[in-house]
N, C-alpha and C positions, 0 to 999 in steps of 0.2 A: 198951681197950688200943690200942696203936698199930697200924696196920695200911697198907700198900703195896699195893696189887694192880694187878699188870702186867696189860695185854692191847695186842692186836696184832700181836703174833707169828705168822710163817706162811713158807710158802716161796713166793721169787719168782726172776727167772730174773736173769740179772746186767742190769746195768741199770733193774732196774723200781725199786720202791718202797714204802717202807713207813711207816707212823705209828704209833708205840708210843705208850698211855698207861699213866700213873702216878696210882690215885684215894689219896687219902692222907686217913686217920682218926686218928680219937685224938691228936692232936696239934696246938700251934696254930702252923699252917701258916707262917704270917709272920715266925717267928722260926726258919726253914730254911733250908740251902741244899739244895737239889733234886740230883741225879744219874742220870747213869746210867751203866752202866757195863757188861764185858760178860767174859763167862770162854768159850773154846772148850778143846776136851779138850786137857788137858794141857799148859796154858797157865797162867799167873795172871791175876787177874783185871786187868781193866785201866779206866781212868775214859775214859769214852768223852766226854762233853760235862758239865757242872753249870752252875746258874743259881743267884744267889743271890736273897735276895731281897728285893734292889732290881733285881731282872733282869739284875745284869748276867752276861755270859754266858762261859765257856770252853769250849775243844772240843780233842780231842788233834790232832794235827798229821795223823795219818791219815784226819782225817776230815773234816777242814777243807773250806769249800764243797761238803761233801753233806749234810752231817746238819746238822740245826737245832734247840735244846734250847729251850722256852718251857716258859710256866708261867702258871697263872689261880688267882691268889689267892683270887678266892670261890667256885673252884669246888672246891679246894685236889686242882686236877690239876697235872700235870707231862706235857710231851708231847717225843717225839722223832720230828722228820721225816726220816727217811732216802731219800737219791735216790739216783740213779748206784749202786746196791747193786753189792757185787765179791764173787767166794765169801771172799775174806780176811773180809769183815763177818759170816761164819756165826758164830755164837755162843748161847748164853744169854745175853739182857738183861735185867739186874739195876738195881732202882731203890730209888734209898737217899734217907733223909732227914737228914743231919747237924745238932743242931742249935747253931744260934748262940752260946749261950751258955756250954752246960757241954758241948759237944764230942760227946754220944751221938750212936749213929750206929743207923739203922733200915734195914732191908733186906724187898725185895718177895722173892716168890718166885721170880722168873727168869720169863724166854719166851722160848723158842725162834725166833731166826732162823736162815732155810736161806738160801741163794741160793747154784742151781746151774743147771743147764740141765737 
């Protein structure tokens, strides 16, 4: 079955940094687009960066030059570099697999980011 498993997740103080991965099973990888995306309480969730995959890349306007979405086909990871972390980036990070063709969409279980002092 298909499977997402987030890690990376933790608390950092504003400014620091973080790298999310995404390992992706069950699925073949190359007919994906990548995501991730992020829900804080009592929020909706929102697409934080995706990659398709031919790589190319999108990222929301909030997050433009800090965070960076890649992706490694044979390792069928998905990764997000977040810099300059702000408490607005506290959230659950959610990573999803939509796929190409007929639209399903696959969802990891969340991780926790904090960033506070």
């Amino acid at each position: 079955q298909v499977q997402l498993v987030e890690s990376g997740g933790g608390s950092v103080q504003p400014g620091g940094s973080l790298r999310l991965s995404c390992a992706a099973s069950g699925i073949i990888f190359g007919i994906y687009t990548m995501g991730w995306y992020r829900q804080a309480p009592g929020k909706q969730r929102e697409l934080v960066a995706s990659v398709t995959n031919g790589s190319r890349t999108n990222c929301s306007d909030s997050v433009k030059g800090r965070f960076t979405i890649s992706r490694d086909n044979a390792k069928k990871m998905v990764y997000l570099q977040m810099n300059s972390l702000k408490p607005e980036d506290t959230s659950i990070y959610y990573c999803k697999a939509r796929n190409d063709i007929n639209w399903n969409d696959y969802w990891g279980q969340g991780t926790q980011v904090t960033v506070s002092s």
